[in-house]
C-alpha positions in Angstrom: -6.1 -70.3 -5.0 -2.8 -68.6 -4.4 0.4 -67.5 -5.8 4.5 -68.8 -5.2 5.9 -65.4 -3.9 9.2 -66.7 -3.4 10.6 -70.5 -3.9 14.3 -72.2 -3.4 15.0 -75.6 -4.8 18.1 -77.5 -3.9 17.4 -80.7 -5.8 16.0 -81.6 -8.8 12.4 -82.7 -7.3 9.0 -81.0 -8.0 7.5 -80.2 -4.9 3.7 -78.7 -6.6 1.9 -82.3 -5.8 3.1 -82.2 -2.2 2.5 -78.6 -1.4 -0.9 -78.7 -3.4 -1.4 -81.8 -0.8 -0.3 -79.6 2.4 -3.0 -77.0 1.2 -6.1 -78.9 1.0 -5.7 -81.8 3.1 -4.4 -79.7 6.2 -4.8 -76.0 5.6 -8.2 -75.9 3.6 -9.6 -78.8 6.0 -8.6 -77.4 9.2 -6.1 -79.8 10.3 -3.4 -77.3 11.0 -3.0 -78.7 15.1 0.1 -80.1 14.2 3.5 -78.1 12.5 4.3 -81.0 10.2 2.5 -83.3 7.0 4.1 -86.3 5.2 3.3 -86.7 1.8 4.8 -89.8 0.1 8.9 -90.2 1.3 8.6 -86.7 1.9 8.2 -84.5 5.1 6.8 -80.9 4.9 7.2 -78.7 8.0 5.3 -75.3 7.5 4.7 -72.2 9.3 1.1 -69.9 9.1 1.4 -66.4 9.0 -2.3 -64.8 9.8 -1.1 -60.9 9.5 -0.3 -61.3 5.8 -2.0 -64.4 5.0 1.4 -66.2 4.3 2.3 -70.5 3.9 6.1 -71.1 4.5 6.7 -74.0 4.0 9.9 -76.5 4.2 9.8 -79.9 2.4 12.6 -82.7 2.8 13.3 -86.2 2.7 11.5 -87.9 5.8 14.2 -90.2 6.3 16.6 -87.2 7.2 16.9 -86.0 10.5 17.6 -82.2 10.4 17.9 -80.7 13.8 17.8 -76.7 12.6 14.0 -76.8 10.6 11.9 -74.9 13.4 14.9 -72.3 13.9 15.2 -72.2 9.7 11.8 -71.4 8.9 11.4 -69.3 11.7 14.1 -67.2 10.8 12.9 -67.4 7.2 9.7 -65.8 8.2 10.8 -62.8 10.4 13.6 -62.2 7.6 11.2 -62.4 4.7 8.3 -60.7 6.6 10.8 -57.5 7.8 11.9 -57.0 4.0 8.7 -57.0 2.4 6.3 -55.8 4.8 5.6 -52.4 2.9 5.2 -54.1 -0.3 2.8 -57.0 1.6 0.9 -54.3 3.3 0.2 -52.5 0.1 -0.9 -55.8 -1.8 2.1 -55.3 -4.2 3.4 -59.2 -5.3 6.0 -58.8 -7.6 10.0 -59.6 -7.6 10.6 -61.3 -4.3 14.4 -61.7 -4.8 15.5 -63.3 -1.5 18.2 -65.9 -2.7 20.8 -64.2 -1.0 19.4 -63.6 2.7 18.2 -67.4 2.6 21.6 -68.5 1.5 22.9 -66.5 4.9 20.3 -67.4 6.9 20.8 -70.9 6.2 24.7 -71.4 6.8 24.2 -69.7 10.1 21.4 -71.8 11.1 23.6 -75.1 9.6 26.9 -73.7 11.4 24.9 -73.5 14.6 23.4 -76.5 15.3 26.6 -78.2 14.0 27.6 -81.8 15.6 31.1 -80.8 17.8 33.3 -83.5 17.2 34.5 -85.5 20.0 37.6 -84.8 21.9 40.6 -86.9 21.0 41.6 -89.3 23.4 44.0 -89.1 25.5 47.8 -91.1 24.5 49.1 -93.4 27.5 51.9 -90.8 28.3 49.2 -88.2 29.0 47.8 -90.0 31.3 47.7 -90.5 34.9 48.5 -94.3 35.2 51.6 -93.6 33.4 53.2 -91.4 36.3 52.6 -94.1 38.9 55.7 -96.1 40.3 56.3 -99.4 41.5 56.9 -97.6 45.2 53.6 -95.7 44.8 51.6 -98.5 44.2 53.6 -100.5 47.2 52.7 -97.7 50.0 49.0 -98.1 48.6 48.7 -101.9 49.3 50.0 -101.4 53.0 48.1 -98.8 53.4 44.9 -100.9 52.3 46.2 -103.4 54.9 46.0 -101.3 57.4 42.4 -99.9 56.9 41.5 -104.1 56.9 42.5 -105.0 60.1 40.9 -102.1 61.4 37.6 -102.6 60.1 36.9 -106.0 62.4 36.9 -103.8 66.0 34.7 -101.5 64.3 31.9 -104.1 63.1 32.1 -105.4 66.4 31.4 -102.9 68.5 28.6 -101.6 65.9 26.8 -104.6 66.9 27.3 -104.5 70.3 25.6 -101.3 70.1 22.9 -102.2 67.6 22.3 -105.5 69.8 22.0 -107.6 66.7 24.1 -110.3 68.2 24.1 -109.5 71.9 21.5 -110.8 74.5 19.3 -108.3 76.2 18.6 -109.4 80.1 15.6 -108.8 82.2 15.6 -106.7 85.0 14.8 -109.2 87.8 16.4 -112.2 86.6 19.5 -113.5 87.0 22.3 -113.5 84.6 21.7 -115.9 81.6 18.0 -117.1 81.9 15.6 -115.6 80.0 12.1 -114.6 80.0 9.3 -117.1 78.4 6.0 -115.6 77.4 3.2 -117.8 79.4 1.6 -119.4 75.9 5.2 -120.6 75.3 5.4 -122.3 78.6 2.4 -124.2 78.4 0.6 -122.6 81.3 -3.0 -121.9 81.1 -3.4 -117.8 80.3 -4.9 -115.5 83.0 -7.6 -112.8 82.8 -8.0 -109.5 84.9 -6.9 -110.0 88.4 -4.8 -113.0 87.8 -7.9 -114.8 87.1 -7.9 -118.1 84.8 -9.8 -118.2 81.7 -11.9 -121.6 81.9 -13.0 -123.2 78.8 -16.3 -122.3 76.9 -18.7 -125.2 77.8 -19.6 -127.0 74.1 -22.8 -126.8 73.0 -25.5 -129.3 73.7 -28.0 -129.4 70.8 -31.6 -130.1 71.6 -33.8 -132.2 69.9 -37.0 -130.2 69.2 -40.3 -130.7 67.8 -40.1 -131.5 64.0 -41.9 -128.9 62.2 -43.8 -129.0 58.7 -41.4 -127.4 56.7 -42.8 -124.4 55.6 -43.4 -123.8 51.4 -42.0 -120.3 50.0 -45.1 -118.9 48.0 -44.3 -117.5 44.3 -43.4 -114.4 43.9 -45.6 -112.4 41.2 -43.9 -109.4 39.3 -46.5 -107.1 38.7 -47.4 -106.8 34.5 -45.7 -109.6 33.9 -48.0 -111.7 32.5 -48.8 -115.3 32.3 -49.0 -118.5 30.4 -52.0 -117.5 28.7 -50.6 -114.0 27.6 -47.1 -116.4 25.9 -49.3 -117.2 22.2 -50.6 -113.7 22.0 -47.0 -112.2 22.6 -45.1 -114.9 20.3 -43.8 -113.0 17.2 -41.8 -115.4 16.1 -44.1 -117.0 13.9 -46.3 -115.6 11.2 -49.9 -116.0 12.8 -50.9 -115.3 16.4 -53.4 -117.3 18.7 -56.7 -116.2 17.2 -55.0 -118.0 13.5 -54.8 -114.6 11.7 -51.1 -113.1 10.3 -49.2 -110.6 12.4 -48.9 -108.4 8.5 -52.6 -106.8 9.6 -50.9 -105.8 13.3 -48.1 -104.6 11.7 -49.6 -102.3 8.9 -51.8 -101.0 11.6 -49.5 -99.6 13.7 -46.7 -98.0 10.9 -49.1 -97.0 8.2 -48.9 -93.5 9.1 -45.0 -93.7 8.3 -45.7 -94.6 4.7 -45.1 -91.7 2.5 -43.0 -89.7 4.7 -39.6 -90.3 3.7 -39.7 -89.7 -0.3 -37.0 -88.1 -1.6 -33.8 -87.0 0.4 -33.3 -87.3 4.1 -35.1 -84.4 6.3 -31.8 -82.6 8.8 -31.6 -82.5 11.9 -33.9 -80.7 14.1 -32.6 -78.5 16.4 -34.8 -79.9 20.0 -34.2 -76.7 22.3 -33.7 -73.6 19.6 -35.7 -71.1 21.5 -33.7 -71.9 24.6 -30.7 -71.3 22.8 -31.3 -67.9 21.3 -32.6 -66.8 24.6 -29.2 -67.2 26.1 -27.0 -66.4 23.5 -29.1 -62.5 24.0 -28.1 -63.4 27.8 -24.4 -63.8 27.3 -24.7 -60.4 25.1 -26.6 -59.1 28.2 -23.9 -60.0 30.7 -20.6 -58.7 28.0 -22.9 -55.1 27.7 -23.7 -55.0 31.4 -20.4 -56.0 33.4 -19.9 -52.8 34.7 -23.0 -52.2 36.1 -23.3 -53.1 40.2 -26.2 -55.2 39.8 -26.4 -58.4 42.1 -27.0 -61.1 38.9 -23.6 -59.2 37.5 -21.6 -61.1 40.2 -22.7 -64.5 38.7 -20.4 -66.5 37.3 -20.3 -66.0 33.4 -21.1 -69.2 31.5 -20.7 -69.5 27.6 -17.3 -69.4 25.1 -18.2 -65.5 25.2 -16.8 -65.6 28.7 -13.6 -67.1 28.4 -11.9 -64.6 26.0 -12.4 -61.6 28.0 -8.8 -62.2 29.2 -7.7 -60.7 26.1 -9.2 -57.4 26.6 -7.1 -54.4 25.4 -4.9 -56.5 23.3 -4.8 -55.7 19.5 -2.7 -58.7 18.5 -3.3 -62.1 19.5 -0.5 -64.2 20.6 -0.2 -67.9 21.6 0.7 -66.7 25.0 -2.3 -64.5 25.4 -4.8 -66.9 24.1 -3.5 -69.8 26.1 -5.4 -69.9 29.6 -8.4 -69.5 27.2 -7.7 -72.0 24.7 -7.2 -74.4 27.7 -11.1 -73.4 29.0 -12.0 -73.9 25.3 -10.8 -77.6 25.4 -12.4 -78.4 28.5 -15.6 -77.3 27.3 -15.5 -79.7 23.9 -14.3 -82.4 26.0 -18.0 -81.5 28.1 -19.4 -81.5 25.3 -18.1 -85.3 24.0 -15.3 -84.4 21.9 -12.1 -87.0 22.2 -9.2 -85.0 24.2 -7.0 -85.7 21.6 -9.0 -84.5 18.6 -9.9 -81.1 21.3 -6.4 -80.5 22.0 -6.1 -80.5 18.2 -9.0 -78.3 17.0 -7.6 -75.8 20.0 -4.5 -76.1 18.1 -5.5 -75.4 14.4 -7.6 -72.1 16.3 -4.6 -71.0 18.0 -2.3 -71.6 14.7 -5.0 -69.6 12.9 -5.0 -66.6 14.8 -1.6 -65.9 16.0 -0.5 -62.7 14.7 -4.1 -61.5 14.0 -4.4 -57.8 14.4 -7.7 -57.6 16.4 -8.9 -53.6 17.4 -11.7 -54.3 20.5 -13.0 -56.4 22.7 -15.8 -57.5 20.8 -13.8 -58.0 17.4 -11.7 -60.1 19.8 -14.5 -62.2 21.0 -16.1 -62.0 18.0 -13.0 -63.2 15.9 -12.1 -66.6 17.7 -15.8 -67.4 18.1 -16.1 -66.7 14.7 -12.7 -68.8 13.6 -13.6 -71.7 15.7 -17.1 -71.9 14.2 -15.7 -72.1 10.7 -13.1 -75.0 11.7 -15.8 -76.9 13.3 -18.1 -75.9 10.1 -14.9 -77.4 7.7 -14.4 -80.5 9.6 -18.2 -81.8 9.2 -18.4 -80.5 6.0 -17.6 -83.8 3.4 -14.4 -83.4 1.1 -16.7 -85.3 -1.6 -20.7 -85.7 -1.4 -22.3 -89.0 -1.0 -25.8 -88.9 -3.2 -27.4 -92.9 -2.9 -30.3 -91.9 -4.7 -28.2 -90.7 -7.9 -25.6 -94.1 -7.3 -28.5 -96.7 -7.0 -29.7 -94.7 -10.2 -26.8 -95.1 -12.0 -26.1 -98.8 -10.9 -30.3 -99.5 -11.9 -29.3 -98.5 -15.6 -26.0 -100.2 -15.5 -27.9 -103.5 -14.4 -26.4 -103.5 -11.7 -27.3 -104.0 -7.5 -25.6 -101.3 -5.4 -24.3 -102.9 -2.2 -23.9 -100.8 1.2 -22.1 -103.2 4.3 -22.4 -102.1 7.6 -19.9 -102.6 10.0 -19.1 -101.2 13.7 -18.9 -102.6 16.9 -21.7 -104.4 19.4 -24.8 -102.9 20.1 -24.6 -99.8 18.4 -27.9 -100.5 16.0 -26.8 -102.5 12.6 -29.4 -104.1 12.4 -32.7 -101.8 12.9 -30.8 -98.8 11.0 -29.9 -101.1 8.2 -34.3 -101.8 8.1 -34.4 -97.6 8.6 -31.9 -97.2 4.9 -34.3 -99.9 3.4 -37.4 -97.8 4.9 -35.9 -95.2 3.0 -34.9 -96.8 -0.2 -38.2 -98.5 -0.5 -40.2 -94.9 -0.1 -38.3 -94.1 -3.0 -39.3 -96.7 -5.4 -36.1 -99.4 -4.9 -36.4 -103.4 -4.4 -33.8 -104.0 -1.8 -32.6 -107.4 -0.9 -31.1 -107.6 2.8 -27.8 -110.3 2.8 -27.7 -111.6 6.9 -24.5 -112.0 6.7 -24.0 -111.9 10.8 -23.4 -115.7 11.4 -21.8 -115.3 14.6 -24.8 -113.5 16.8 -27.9 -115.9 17.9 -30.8 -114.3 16.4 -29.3 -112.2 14.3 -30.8 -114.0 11.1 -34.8 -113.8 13.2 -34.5 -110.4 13.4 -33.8 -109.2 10.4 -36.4 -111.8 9.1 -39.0 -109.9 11.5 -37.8 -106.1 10.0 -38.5 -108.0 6.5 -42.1 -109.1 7.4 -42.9 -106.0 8.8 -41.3 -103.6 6.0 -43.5 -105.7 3.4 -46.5 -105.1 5.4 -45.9 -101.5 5.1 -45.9 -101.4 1.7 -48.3 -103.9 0.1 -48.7 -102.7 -3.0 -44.8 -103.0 -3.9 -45.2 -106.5 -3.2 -45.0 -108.8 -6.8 -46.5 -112.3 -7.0 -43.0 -113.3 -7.7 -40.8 -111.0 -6.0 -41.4 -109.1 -2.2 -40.4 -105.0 -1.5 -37.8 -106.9 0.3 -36.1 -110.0 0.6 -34.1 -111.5 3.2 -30.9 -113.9 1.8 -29.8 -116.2 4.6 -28.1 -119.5 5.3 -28.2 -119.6 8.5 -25.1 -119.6 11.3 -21.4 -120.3 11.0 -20.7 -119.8 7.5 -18.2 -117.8 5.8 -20.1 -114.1 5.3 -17.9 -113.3 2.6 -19.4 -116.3 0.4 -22.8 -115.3 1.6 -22.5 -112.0 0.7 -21.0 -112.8 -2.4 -24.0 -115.6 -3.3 -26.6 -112.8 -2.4 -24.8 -109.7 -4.7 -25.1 -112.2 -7.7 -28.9 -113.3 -6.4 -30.1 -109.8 -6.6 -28.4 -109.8 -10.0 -30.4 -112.6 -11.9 -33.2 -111.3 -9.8 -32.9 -107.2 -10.8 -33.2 -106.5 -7.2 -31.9 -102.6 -6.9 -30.0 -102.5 -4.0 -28.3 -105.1 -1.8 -27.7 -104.1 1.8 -25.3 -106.7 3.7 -25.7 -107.0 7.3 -21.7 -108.0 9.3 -21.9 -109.2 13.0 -20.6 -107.1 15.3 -17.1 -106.7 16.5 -14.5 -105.5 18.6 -12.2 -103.1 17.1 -9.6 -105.7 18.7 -10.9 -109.0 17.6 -8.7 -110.0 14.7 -10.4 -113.0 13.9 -13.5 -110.5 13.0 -11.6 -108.4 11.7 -9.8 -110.5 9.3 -13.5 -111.5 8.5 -14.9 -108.3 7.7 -11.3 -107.1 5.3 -12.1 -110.4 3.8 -15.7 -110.0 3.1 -15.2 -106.0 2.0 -12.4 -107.3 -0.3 -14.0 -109.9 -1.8 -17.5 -108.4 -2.6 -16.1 -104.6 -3.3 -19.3 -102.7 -2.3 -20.0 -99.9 -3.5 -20.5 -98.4 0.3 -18.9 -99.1 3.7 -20.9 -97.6 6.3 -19.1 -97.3 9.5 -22.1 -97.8 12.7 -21.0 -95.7 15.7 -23.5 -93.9 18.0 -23.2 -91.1 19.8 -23.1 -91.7 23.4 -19.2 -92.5 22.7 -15.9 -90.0 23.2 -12.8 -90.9 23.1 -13.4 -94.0 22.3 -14.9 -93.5 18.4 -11.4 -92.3 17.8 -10.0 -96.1 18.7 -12.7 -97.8 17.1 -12.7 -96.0 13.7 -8.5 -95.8 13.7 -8.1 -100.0 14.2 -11.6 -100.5 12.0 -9.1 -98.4 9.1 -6.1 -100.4 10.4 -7.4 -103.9 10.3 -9.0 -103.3 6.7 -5.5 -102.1 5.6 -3.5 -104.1 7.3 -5.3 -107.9 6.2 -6.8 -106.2 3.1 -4.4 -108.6 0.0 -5.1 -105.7 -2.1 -2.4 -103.1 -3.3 -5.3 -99.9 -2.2 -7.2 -101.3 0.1 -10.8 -100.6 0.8 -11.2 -98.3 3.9 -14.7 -96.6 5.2 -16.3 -94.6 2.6 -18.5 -92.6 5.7 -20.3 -92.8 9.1 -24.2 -93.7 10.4 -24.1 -92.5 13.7 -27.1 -93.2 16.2 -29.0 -92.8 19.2 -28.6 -89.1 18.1 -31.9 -88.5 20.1 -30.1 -89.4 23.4 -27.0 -87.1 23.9 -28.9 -83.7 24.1 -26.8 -80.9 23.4 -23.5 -83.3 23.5 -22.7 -84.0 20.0 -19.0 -84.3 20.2 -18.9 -87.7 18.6 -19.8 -86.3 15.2 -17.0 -83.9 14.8 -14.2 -87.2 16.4 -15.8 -89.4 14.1 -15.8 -87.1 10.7 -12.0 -85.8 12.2 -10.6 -89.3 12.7 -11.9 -91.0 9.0 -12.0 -87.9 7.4 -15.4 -89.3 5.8 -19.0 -87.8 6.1 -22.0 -88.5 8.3 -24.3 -89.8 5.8 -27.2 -90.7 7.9 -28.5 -90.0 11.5 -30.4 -92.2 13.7 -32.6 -90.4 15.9 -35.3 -93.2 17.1 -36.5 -96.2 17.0 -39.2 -96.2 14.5 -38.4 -96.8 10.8 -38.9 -92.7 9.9 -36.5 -91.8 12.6 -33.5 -91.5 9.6 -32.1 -87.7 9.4 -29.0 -86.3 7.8 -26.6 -84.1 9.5 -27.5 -80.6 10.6 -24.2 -78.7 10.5 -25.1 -75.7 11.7 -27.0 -77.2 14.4 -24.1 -79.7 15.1 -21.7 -76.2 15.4 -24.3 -74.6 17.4 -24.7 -77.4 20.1 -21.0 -77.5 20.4 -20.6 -73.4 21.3 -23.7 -73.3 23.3 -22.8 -73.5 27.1 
């Protein structure tokens, strides 16, 4: 919360809902990269000030091109800051009467950057064509005459020199013949020594002996198996060679998962902690023992520690000063996965931050912008409202009512086995969940969610009703509409009391429009209560495209007034990035939606939720 100290209004226009906007959808949510925020037909240009902890902030219609805003509210600030700077020091925040320095500050500003009108034209007396004569202009045609018949003698004997149109002679031959190259003349050409070339004798081909042709033998990869091997390793039916049902197999080898998921998600562990602590104490090591003439001191310094020791000495920070080492900051997040774009910003919103900060050491200094981008990393993953689908399937269970999730993303980022790790989950915790296969466009799309099905009943036998699975699989098949199919399987699960619904879309390229028309079409339609957006987190700059045209193409062919964007993020094969988790924070930055679940295997356990502190962590860590 915060208080107006001083406010000007020169029309009759609240400006509390767009300035309540500014504050916690930029400021409060670290978004501060750029200067500028529109809000409705209205554009708000602001200014931080981190010494006094001060928002200026400018607000005008967007449609209005005003030249003098970054001199106005700079001026605005120095003005107000140099006036009240004893009673802001002192904490005192009463009777800020400023009226009449704005008024002054203004008109110069306007009076400056005021639009000089044109010059006036010239009248016909004024002028030069009206002082010429007829006798003038009679001397400058014979004059132009002149230069003509010059020009001929010169052209000619340019290309005499140039030799464009003259014939260059042969020393040797007489005037007038030429010289012939020996392939134009038709004689035959001659080697070394003067020498003909004679003609290559043609080939004579000689019958031989026919031959047996010879058979090429097999070749045999080695564990690939055989003929006899195809029965045993067919899973696409429900019984195997020996006549007995795969559901034994199965409960065999993921019994040990049962019973491990009740309740909410488990976070993110971190995989190399102990590695990590020991070298934060070696970057303290190295900061405490610089000056010491020890060989490993000559080493080149790794970790964010390193980069701000620039800034040594200094007690305010500056955009100037911290700019080398905001640059070595961006490179580093980009290392570590982060979009450039969304780097550039974050460095940004840091630098915005601390300008003007009065810092007193070199460790405060180090300390401070370590500290300050750790907390904007900390408020970007952080969700703006939390996402409990325990407490909603709950609520829609007593309401009668299924609650439908729809996953969407791209190809071959793990819809489909992540969609059987949420029903894993649900199913731990007591839900019958019905799976729509609502991907008509992939071959075998339908078979393998009808394999996840089979096994997730086999894990959970006791779930299973004479009339009714743990889960059921609703499919027609290929090539029909998903939105009907989706629809037709929401209102199966109704007259069924199935709990939860989980509707699996085919895969799609952020530019396929057909697709995307589909999936707007589908999400309209059916209104589910979730829309899970599948990325994983090998990606960089590229979840920034994807999850900008998935919002886009929803909006944009969505025939509803508020369309229906993504409400958060899955983002998987977490397990194979290492320390490089820069997708999470371009993702969360770009939707402005949570992480709600983590894939982190391939198993049906391997579900987590996001580790913020470990996600913050991974990203400082050099």
């Amino acid at each position: 919360s915060g208080i107006v100290l001083w406010c000007f209004q020169g029309i009759q226009q609240s400006f509390t809902e767009p300035v309540n906007a500014l504050i916690r959808d930029v400021i409060l949510q670290e978004r501060t990269g750029k200067s500028t925020f529109t809000y409705d037909s209205l554009e708000l240009q602001y200014k931080l000030d981190n010494e006094f902890e001060l928002v200026f902030v400018v607000a005008y219609q967007k449609i209005v091109q005003l030249l003098y805003i970054d001199k106005l509210i700079s001026d605005v600030h120095m003005a107000f800051r140099d006036k009240y700077k004893d009673r802001l020091t002192e904490g005192t925040y009463r009777k800020f009467d400023f009226d009449a320095e704005y008024q002054s500050i203004w008109k110069a500003v306007v009076e400056a950057h005021k639009v000089k009108s044109p010059k006036k034209m010239k009248t016909f007396e004024e002028s030069e064509k009206s002082r010429k004569t007829i006798a003038s202009l009679k001397m400058n045609q014979n004059n132009k005459k002149s230069n003509e018949t010059r020009t001929p003698e010169v052209n000619e004997n340019n290309n005499n020199v140039n030799g464009v149109a003259a014939e260059t002679t042969t020393p040797g031959l007489p005037q007038g013949a030429r010289s012939v190259s020996p392939r134009a003349s038709g004689k035959p050409r001659t080697g070394p020594k003067g020498k003909t070339r004679a003609q290559k004798p043609s080939k004579t081909t000689t019958t031989t002996s026919s031959k047996e042709p010879h058979k090429k033998a097999d070749r045999k990869w080695s564990n690939s198996g055989s003929t006899k091997d195809q029965a045993e390793l067919d899973y696409s039916s429900n019984t195997t060679s020996d006549g007995h049902t795969n559901n034994a197999k199965d409960l065999e080898v993921n019994k040990h998962f049962v019973g491990t998921m009740i309740g909410e998600l488990k976070p993110v562990e971190e995989v190399d902690s102990a590695s990590s602590s020991e070298e934060s104490e070696n970057e303290g090591e190295e900061i405490n023992d610089s000056s010491s003439s020890k060989p490993a001191s000559s080493k080149q310094q790794t970790g964010l520690l390193s980069f701000f020791k620039t800034l040594t000495g200094q007690k305010v920070i500056n955009k100037e000063g911290m700019a080398p080492i905001l640059d070595k900051m961006k490179e580093h997040l980009i290392s570590k996965n982060v979009a450039a774009d969304i780097a550039d910003q974050l460095c940004n919103s840091v630098s915005t931050k601390l300008d003007g900060k009065v810092i007193g050491t070199f460790g405060g200094i180090s300390n401070e912008i370590k500290k300050t981008l750790a907390e904007s990393l900390t408020q970007i993953l952080s969700p703006r409202r939390q996402i409990d689908i325990l407490r909603d399937c709950m609520e829609a269970k007593r309401r009668q009512k299924p609650y439908s999730i729809t996953f969407c993303g791209v190809n071959g980022v793990g819809k489909s086995t992540n969609l059987a790790k949420v029903c894993f989950w649900l199913m731990e915790n007591g839900y019958h969940v019905l799976i729509a296969a609502c991907d008509t466009f992939r071959a075998g799309a339908v078979e393998q969610l009808r394999t996840h099905v089979r096994h997730l009943n086999a894990l959970r036998p006791d779930d299973c009703d004479d009339d009714e699975p743990a889960v059921t699989l609703y499919e027609k098949g290929y090539g029909k509409d998903a939105a009907g199919i989706a629809m037709d399987a929401i209102n199966f699960a109704r007259d069924r009391r199935i709990d939860v619904v989980l509707i699996d879309t085919a895969g799609r390229m952020q530019d396929n429009e057909p697709l995307m028309r589909s999936l707007a079409k589908l999400v309209h339609i059916n209104e589910p209560d979730l829309v899970l957006f599948v990325g994983e987190a090998l990606v960089g700059n590229e979840a920034v495209d994807q999850l900008k045209k998935f919002n886009h193409a929803m909006m944009d062919f969505s025939k509803s007034d508020t369309p229906r964007l993504i409400d958060g993020i899955l983002l998987t094969k977490f397990d194979t990035i290492d320390d490089k988790v820069g997708a999470a924070i371009s993702m969360t930055y770009t939707a402005g939606q949570p992480i709600v679940f983590v894939g982190t295997g391939q198993t049906y356990a391997d579900l987590k939720r996001l580790n913020i502190q470990i996600v913050v962590n991974s990203l400082l860590k050099s």
